[in-house]
Backbone as CSV, one residue per row, in Angstrom:
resi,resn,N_x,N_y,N_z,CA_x,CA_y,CA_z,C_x,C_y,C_z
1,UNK,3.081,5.709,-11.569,2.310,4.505,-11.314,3.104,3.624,-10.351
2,UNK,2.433,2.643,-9.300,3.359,2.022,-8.654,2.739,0.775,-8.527
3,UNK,3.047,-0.327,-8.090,2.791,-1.712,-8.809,2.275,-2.308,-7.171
4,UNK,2.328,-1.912,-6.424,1.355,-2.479,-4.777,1.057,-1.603,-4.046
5,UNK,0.251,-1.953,-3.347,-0.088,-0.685,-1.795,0.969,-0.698,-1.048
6,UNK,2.219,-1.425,-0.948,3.260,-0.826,-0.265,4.121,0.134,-0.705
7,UNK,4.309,0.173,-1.997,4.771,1.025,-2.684,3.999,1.934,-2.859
8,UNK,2.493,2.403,-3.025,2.078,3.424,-2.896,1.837,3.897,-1.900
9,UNK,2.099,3.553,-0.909,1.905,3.850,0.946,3.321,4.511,0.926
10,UNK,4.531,3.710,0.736,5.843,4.493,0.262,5.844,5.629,-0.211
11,UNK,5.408,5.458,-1.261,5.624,6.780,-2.094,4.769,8.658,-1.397
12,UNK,3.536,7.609,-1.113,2.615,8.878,-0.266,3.747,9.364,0.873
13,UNK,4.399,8.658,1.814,5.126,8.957,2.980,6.205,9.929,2.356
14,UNK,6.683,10.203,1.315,7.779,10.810,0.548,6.975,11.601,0.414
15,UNK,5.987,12.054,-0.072,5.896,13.463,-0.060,4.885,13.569,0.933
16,UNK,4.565,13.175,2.409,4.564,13.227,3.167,2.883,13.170,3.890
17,UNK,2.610,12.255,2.886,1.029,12.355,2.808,0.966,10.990,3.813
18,UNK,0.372,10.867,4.528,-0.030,9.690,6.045,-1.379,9.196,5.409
19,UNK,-1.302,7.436,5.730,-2.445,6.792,5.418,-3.246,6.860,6.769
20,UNK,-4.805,6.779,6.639,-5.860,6.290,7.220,-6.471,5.659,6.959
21,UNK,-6.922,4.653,8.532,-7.865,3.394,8.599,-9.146,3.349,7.853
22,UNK,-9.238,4.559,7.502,-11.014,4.616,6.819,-11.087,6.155,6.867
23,UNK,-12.054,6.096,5.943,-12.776,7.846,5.450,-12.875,8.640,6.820
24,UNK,-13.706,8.141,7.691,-14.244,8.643,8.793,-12.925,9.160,9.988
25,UNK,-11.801,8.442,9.723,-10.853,8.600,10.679,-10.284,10.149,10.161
26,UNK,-9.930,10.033,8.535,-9.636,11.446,8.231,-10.520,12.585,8.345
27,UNK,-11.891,12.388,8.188,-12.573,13.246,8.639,-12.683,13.822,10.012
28,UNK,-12.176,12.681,10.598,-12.041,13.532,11.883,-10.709,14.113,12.293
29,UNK,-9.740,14.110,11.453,-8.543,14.429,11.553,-8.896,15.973,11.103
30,UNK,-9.453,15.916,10.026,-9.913,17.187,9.118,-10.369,18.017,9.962
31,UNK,-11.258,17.691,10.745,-11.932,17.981,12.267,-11.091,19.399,13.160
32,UNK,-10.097,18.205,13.685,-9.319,18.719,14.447,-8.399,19.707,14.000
33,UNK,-8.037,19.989,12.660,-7.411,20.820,12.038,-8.441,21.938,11.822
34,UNK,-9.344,21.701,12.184,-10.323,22.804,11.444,-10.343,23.254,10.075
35,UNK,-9.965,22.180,9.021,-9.844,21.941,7.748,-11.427,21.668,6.877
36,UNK,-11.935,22.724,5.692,-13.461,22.570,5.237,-13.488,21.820,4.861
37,UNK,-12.060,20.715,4.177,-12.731,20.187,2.860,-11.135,19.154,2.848
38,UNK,-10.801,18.143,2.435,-9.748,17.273,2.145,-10.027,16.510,1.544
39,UNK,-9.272,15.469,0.417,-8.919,14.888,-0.398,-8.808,13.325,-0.031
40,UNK,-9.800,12.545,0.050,-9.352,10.940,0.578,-9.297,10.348,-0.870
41,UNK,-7.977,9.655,-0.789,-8.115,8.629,-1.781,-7.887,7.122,-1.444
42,UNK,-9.050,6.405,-1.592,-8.799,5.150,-1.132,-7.739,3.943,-2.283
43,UNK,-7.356,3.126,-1.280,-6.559,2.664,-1.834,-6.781,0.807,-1.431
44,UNK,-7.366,-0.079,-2.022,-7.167,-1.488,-2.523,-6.328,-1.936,-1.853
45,UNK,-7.121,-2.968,-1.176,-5.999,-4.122,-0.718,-6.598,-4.759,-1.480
46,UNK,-6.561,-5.926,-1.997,-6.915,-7.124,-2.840,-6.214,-8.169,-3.148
């Protein structure tokens, strides 16, 4: 568990997972990889 979005933005970068601006940006990342299917998990600013 981690207690802010900087720390979970942290923690993703450690095991080497990169944030995106929105759903649609990874989908098109997914795109370009020629990837069927990926995993978005959004994450709260508030």
């Amino acid at each position: 568990m981690v207690k802010n979005v900087d720390d979970a933005i942290a923690e993703l970068g450690k095991a080497g997972i990169y944030p995106f601006e929105s759903k649609e940006a990874a989908k098109q990342y997914a795109k370009q990889l020629s990837l069927t299917s990926f995993k978005y998990l959004p994450i709260s600013v508030n």
